[in-house]
N, C-alpha and C positions, 0 to 999 in steps of 0.2 A: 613502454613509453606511451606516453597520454596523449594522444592529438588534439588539436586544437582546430576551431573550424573556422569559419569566415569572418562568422561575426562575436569572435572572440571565445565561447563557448569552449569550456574545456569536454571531450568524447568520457562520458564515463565508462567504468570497463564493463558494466554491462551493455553497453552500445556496439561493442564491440562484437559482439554475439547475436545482433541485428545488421547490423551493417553487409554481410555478403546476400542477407532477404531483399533488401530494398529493394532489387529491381523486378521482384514479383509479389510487391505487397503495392496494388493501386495504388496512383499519383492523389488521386481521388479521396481516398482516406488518408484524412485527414488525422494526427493526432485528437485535437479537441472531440472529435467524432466517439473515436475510443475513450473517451473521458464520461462524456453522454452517455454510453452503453452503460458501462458501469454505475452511474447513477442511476440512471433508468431499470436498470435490473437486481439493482440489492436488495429492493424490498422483494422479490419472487426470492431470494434466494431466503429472506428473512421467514418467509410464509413455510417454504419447505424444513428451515430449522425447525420453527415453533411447530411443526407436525412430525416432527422428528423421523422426516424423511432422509436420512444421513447420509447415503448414496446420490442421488439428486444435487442435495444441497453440496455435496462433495463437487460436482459437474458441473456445476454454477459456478461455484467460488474455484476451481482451478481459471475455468472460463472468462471469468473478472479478474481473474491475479495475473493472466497474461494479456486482458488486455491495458493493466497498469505497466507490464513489463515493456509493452510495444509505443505506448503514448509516448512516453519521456525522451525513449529513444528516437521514435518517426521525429522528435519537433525537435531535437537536437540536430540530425543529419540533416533532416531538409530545411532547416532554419525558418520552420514554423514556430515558435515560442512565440504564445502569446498572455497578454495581462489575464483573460480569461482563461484560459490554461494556468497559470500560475495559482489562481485562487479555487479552479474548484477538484482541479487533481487529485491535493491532497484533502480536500474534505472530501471526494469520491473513496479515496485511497483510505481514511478514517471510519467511516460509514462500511467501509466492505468487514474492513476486520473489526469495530466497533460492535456490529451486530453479530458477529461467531463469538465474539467476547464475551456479550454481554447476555446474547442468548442461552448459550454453553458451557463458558469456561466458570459461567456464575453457580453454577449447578456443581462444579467439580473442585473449584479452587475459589474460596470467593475473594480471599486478599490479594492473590494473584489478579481475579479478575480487577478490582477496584481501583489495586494499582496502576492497571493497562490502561482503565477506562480513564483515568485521571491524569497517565501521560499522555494520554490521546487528546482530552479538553484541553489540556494546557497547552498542547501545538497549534489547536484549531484558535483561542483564545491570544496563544501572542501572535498567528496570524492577521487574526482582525484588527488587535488592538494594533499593532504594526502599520496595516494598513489607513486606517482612519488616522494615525498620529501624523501631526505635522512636518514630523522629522523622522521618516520611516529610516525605518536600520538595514533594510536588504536580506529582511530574513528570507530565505531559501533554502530549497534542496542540497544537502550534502551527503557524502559517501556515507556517514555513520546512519542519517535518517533511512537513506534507502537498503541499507544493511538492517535497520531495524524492520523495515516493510518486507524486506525478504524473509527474515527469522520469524514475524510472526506469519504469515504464509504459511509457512514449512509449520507453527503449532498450530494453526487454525483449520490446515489440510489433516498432521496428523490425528488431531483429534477427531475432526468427524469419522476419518479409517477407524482410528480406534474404536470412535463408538456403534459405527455399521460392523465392522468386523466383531466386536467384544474383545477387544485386544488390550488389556490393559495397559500392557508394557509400552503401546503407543502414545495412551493418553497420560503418562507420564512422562515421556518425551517429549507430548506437545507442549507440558508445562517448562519443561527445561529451555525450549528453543522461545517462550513467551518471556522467562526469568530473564533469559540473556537479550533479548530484545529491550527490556527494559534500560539496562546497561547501554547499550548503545543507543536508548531514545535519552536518556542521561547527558550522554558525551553529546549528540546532534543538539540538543537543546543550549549546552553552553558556548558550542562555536555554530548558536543565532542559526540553525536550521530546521529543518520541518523533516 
């Protein structure tokens, strides 16, 4: 069952898995806070890709991946949601894995990557265009989108493993869990979410 919170918000279920932290993750941080880090540190994570320090760059990007898992959630529970939070999350969240994309997966799969990089502009694209329009539509976060941001995670993690390790069989998996991401940036994109 899904809860619902104060100010109408539905818990999603990975909130659920944040929820018994709260009371020992400061009042203090803020979700937006965590959104900032992540902007703030993509380009270091970008620098250690392009020197093909794959280990590092692994340590960064798990390190940004959670704290995209912990933003959505902190401004859900404590009913911080805010308009800036709404707009630079998911271009934080685009940019984290746009750059493992476009640095790496370009190297290994390029239609794969093309494809990613192109569902990626087109969520950041009908975000603005959304925003700016007179008669915004309420595009938002939904289950399929954050099911997407989780699948490429899991490809954008197992490929650099693969590529610090030499593991092939992983960098073939991380194309599989990137394939099926698309699929579900697909489904988010038609029910108007990011």
């Amino acid at each position: 069952m899904i809860e619902k919170l104060m100010n109408g918000e539905k818990l999603a279920p990975f909130d659920c898995l944040v929820k018994p932290f709260l009371p020992i993750i400061p009042k203090k941080l803020l979700p937006n806070h965590l959104t900032f880090i992540r902007l703030v540190f993509t380009p270091a994570l970008i620098v250690y890709l392009v020197a093909g320090e794959y280990r590092i760059s692994f340590v960064i990007f798990i390190l940004l991946a959670i704290t995209d898992f912990l933003d959505g959630a902190l401004a859900r529970l404590r009913n911080q949601i805010t308009e800036w939070g709404k707009v630079w999350d998911p271009v934080a969240d685009k940019l984290l894995v746009g750059s493992v994309v476009a640095i790496l997966l370009l190297k290994i799969n390029l239609v794969l990557a093309v494809l990613v990089l192109v569902i990626e502009t087109t969520f950041i694209l009908a975000g603005v265009v959304n925003k700016v329009s007179a008669n915004p539509i309420g595009i938002q976060a939904n289950n399929y989108g954050k099911i997407k941001m989780n699948l490429q995670c899991f490809g954008a993690s197992f490929l650099m493993i693969g590529l610090f390790a030499a593991m092939p069989v992983l960098i073939s998996l991380a194309q599989i869990f990137f394939y099926i991401s698309v699929f579900f940036a697909l489904i988010s994109l038609l029910k108007k979410g990011i």
